[in-house]
C-alpha positions in Angstrom: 17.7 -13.6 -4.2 20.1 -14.7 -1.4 20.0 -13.4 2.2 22.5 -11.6 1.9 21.3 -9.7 -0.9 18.3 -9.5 1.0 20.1 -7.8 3.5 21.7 -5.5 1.5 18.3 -5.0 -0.6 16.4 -3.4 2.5 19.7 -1.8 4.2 20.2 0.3 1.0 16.4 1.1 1.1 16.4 1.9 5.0 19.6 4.1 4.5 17.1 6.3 2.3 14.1 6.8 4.2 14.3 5.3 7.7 10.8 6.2 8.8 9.1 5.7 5.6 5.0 6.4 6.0 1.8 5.5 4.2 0.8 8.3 1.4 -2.8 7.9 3.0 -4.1 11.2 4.9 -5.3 10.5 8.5 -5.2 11.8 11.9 -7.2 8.8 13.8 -7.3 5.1 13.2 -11.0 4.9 12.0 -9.8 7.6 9.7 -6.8 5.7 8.0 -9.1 2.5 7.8 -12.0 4.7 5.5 -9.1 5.6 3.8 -7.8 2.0 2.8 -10.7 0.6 2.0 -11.7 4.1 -0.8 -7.8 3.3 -1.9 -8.5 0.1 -3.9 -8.3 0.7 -7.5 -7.1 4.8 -7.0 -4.8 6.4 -6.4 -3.3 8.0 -2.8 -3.6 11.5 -4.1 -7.6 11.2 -5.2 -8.5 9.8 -1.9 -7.0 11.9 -0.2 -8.3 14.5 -1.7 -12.0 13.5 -1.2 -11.2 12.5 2.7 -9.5 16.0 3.4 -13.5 17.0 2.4 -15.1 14.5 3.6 -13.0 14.4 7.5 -14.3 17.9 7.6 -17.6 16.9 8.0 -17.5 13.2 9.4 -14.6 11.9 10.8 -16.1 8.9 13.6 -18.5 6.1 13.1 -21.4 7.8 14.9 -20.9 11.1 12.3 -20.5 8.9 9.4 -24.0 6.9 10.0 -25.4 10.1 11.1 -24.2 11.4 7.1 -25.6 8.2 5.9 -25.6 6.7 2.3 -26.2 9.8 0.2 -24.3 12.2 2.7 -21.5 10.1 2.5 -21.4 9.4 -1.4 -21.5 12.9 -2.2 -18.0 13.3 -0.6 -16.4 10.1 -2.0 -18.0 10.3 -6.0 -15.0 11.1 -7.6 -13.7 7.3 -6.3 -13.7 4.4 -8.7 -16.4 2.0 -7.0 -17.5 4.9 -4.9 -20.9 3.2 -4.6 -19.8 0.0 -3.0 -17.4 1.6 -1.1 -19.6 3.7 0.4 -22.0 1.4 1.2 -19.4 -1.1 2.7 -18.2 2.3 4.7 -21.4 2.8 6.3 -21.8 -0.6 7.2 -18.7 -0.8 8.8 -19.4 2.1 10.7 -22.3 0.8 12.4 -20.7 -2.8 13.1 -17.8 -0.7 15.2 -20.7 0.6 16.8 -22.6 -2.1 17.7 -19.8 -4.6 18.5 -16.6 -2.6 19.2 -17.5 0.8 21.1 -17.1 2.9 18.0 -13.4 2.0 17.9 -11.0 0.0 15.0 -10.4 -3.4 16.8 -6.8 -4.3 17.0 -7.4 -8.2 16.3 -7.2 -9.5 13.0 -10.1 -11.4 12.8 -12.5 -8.2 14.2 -10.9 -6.0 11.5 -11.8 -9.0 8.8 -15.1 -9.1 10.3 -15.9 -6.0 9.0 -17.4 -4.8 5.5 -15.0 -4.1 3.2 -12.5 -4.8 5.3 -9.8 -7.9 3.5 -6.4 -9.1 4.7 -4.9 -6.1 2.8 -7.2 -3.7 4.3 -6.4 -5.7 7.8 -3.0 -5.5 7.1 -2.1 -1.8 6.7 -4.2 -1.0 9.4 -2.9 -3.5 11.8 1.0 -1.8 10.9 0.2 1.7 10.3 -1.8 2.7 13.3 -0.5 -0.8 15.7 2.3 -1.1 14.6 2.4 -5.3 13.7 5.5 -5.9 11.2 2.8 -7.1 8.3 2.9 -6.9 5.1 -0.2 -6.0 2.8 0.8 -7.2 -0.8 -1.1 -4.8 -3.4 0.2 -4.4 -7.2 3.3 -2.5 -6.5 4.5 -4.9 -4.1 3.4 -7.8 -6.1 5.3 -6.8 -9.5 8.6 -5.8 -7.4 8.3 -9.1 -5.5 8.5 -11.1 -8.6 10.1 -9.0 -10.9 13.2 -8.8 -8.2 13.3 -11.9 -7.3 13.0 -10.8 -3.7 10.0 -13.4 -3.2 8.3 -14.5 -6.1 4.7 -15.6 -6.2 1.7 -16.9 -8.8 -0.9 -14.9 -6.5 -0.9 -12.4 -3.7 -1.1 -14.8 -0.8 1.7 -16.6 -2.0 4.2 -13.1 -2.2 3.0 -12.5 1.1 4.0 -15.7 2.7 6.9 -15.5 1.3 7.7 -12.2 2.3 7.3 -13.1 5.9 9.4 -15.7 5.3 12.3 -13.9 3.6 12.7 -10.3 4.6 14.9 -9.9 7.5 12.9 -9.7 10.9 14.9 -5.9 11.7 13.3 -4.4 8.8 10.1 -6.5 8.4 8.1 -3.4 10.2 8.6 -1.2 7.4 8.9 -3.4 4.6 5.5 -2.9 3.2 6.3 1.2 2.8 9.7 0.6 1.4 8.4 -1.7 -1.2 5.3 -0.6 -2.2 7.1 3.3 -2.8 9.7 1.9 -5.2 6.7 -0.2 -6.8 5.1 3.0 -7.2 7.7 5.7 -8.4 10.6 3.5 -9.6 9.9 -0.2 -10.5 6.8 1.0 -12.5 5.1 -1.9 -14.0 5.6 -0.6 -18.0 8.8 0.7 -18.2 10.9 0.5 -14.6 13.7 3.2 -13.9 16.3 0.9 -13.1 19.1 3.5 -13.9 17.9 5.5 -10.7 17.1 2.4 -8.5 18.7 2.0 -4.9 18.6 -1.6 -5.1 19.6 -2.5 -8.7 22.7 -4.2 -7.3 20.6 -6.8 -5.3 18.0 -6.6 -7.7 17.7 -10.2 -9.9 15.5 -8.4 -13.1 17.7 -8.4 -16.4 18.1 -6.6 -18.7 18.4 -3.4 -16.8 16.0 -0.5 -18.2 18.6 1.9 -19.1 18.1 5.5 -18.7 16.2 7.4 -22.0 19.9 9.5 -22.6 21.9 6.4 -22.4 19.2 4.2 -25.4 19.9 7.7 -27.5 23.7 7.2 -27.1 23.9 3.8 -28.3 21.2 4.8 -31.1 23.6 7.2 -32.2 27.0 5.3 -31.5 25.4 2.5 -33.8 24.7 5.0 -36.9 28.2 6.6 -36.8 
């Protein structure tokens, strides 16, 4: 894809939604980072879901120790991996406690420190709630990365590199939201709507998925 493109590729997208925001529930940064880390492998809607419960009754560090392991993995069952997580949530807990006054360090390397907590992890946190122009590369964002040719990658570190490199510095704040929503509800990973796709001008995937009517037209132009 060529800057230009890449221009137009993220000015189409900003046009659409120029405050776009994480799907995550949360009203504190401690709360968005339990969030993240019960997000891998499930969906926004579940976690949120369990965390609307679960914030009711332990929303800091200090409450979520003072829940502890069985407290907390009554609220967060329904997650895939709820046991790990869990444990990795309590564990965090206390190591904000112990080393960072019971509040989400803005460094990198503190947030890394922490159980559970990856670059991904790091990364929403560190744009979401501090507003750092990074980019956390999960599945959506990988597969529309490659599959656009917007900054293709053999591994997640790679499409993340590259990302910094390529997207332009005036958008690169909300690039993760913009890319990881059409990932998620447009440039699915079976079947991608490109018929209804903002960016399908820019967009280096071919052939175009065309839209279910159009595939019946043709079917039926053919036959006559």
């Amino acid at each position: 894809m060529t800057p230009a493109k890449r221009e137009a590729f993220f000015a189409r997208l900003a046009a659409a939604d120029p405050a776009p925001r994480t799907e995550l529930a949360f009203a504190s940064p401690f709360e968005l980072l339990v969030a993240v880390m019960l997000s891998a492998q499930a969906t926004d809607r579940s976690v949120n879901l369990a965390t609307a419960q679960l914030y009711r009754a332990a929303n800091t560090p200090a409450a979520i120790v003072a829940l502890g392991l069985e407290g907390l993995k009554r609220y967060v069952r329904a997650i895939g991996l709820y046991n790990t997580k869990a444990n990795n949530i309590l564990a965090m807990s206390r190591l904000l406690i112990e080393r960072h006054g019971g509040e989400v360090p803005r460094e990198r390397a503190a947030l890394e420190a922490l159980p559970g907590v990856g670059r991904k992890t790091a990364n929403v946190v560190l744009n979401c709630v501090f507003g750092e122009p990074t980019i956390a590369v999960d599945t959506h964002i990988f597969r529309v990365a490659n599959r656009t040719g917007l900054a293709p990658g053999r591994n997640v570190a790679a499409v993340e590199d590259r990302l910094l490199a390529v997207v332009p510095a005036h958008y690169r704040q909300h690039a993760h939201h913009w890319l990881i929503l059409l990932g998620r509800y447009t440039c699915k990973a079976r079947r991608p709507e490109c018929w209804r796709c903002l960016v399908r001008a820019e967009c280096g995937f071919r052939p175009k998925t065309p839209a279910p009517g159009a595939v019946s037209a043709a079917g039926r132009a053919r036959r006559s």
